[in-house]
C-alpha positions as CSV (number, residue, x, y, z in Angstrom):
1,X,8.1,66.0,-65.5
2,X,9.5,69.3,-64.3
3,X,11.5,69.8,-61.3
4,X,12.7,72.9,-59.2
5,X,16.6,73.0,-57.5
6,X,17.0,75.6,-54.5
7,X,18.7,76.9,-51.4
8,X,17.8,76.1,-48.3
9,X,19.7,77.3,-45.1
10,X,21.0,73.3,-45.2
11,X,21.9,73.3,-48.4
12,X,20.3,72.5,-51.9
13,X,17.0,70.9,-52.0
14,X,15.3,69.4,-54.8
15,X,11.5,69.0,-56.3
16,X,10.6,66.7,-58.8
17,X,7.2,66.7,-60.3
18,X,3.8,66.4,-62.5
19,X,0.8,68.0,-63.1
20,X,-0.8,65.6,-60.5
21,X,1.6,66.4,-57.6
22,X,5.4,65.2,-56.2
23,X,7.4,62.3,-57.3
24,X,10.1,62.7,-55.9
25,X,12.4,65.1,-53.4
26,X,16.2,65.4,-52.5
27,X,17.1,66.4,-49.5
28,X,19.3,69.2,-49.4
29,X,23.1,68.9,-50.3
30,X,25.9,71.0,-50.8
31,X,26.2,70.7,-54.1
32,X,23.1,71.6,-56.7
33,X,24.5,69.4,-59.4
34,X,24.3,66.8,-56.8
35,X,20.8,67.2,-56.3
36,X,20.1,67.4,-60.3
37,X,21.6,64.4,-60.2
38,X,19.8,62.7,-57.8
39,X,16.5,64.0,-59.4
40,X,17.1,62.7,-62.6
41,X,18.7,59.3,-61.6
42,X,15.6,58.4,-59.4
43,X,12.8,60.5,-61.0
44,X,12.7,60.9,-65.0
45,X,15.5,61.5,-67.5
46,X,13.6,64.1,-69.5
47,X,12.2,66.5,-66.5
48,X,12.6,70.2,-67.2
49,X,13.3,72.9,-65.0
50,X,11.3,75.1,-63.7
51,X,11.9,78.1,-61.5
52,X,9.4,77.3,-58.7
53,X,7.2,75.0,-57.0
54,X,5.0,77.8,-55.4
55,X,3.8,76.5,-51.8
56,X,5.5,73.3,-51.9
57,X,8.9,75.2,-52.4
58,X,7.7,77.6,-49.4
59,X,6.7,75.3,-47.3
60,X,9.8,73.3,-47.5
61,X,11.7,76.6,-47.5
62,X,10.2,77.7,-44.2
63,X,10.8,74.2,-42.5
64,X,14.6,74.8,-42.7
65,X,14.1,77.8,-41.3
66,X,12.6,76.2,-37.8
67,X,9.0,76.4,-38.8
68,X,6.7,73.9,-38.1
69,X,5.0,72.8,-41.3
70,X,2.4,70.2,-42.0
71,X,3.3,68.7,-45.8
72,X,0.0,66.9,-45.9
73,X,-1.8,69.2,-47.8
74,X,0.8,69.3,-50.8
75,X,0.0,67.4,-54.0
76,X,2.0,64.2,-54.2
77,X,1.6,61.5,-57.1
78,X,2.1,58.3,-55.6
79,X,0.8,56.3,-58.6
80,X,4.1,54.1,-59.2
81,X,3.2,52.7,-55.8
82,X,1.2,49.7,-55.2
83,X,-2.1,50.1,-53.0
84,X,-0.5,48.6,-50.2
85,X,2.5,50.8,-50.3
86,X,0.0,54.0,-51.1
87,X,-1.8,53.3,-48.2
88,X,1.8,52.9,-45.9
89,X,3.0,56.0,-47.3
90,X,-0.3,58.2,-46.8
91,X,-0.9,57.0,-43.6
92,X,3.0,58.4,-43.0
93,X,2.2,61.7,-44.0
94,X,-0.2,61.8,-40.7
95,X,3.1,61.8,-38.5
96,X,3.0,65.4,-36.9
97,X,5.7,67.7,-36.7
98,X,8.1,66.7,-34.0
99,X,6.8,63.7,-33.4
100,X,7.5,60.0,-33.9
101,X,6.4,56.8,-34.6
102,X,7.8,53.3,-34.7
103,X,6.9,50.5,-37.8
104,X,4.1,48.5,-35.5
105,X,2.3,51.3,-34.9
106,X,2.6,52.8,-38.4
107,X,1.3,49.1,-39.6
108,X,-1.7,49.2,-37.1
109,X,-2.4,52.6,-38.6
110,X,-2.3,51.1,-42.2
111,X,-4.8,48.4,-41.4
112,X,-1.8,45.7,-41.2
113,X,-1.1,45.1,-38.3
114,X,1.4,41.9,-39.0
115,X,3.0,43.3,-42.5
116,X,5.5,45.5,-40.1
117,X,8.5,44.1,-42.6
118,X,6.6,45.2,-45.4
119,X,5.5,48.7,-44.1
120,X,9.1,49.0,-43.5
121,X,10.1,48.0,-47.2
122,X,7.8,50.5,-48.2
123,X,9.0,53.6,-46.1
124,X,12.3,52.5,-47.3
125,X,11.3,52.9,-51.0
126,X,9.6,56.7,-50.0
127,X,10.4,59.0,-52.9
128,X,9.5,61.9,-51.2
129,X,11.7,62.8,-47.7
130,X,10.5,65.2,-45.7
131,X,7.4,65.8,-47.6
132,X,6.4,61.9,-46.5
133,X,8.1,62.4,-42.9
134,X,9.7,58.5,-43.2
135,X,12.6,60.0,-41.0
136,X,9.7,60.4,-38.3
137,X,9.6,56.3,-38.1
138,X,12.1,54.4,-35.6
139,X,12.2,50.8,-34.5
140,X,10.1,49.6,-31.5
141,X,13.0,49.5,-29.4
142,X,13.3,53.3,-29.9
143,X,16.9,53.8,-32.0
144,X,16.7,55.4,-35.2
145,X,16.8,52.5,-38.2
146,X,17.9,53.1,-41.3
147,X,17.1,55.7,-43.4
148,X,17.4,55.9,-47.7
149,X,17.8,59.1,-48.5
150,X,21.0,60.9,-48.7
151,X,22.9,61.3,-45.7
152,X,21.6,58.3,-44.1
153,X,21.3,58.1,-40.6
154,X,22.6,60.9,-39.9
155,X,20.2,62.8,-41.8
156,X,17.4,61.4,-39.8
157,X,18.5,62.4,-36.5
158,X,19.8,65.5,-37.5
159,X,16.4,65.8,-39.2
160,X,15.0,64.6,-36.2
161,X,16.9,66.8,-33.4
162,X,15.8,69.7,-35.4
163,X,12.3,69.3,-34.6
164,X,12.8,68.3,-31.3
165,X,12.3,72.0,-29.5
């Protein structure tokens, strides 16, 4: 496992990887032993650094800077993941840019259409923010939901507000 730790005009934001793809991300923070932290607590004690992450890096680099980027073309390893929770959180990475979806609709789009409370349990358990858009998913009724990864809520909408032109 290897894992790359830089600056982004919101803060620190973290990579952790394999030769396969992503395992995991931190949003950023304003600390970078925060994110370190975070890495290794939810990814892999004995992950390395590394300096880059090439186009993953970039992309994620360019989204903070107001771009619109599409993260489903970057290499993601979602083998700790059950098939159903595979297929919930590759179906997610279809979310576009600025938009939204709610956890019905992302279960019809999963080929489950009555597992909503699961395909919510598995967005919850996402390892990769922003890269799987799981801040793009909201509750039928329209308000935000929860959201795991650091900064909570208020991470998703700002996350949210930011893509909103």
């Amino acid at each position: 496992m290897i894992y790359s730790i830089f600056k982004t005009r919101w803060g620190w934001f973290g990579l952790l990887g394999n030769e396969t793809g992503l395992v995991g991300a931190c949003l950023p923070l304003d600390a970078r032993e925060d994110v370190v932290s975070y890495l290794l607590k939810n990814g892999c004690q004995s992950a390395r650094p590394i300096k880059t992450f090439g186009q993953s890096q970039e992309r994620v680099a360019a989204y903070f800077e107001g771009q619109s980027v599409d993260f489903s073309v970057v290499a993601v390893d979602l083998s700790g993941f059950g098939p159903f929770e595979q297929a919930v959180l590759l179906t997610l990475r279809g979310i576009p840019y600025g938009q939204t979806t709610d956890y019905t609709d992302l279960a019809i789009r999963s080929g489950r259409p009555r597992a909503v409370r699961a395909v919510a349990n598995a967005v919850g358990k996402n390892p990769l923010p922003l890269i799987i858009p799981c801040h793009r998913v909201l509750r039928k009724d329209g308000s935000l939901g929860g959201f795991s990864a650091p900064g909570g809520v208020q991470t998703k909408k700002r996350l949210l507000d930011w893509e909103t032109p």
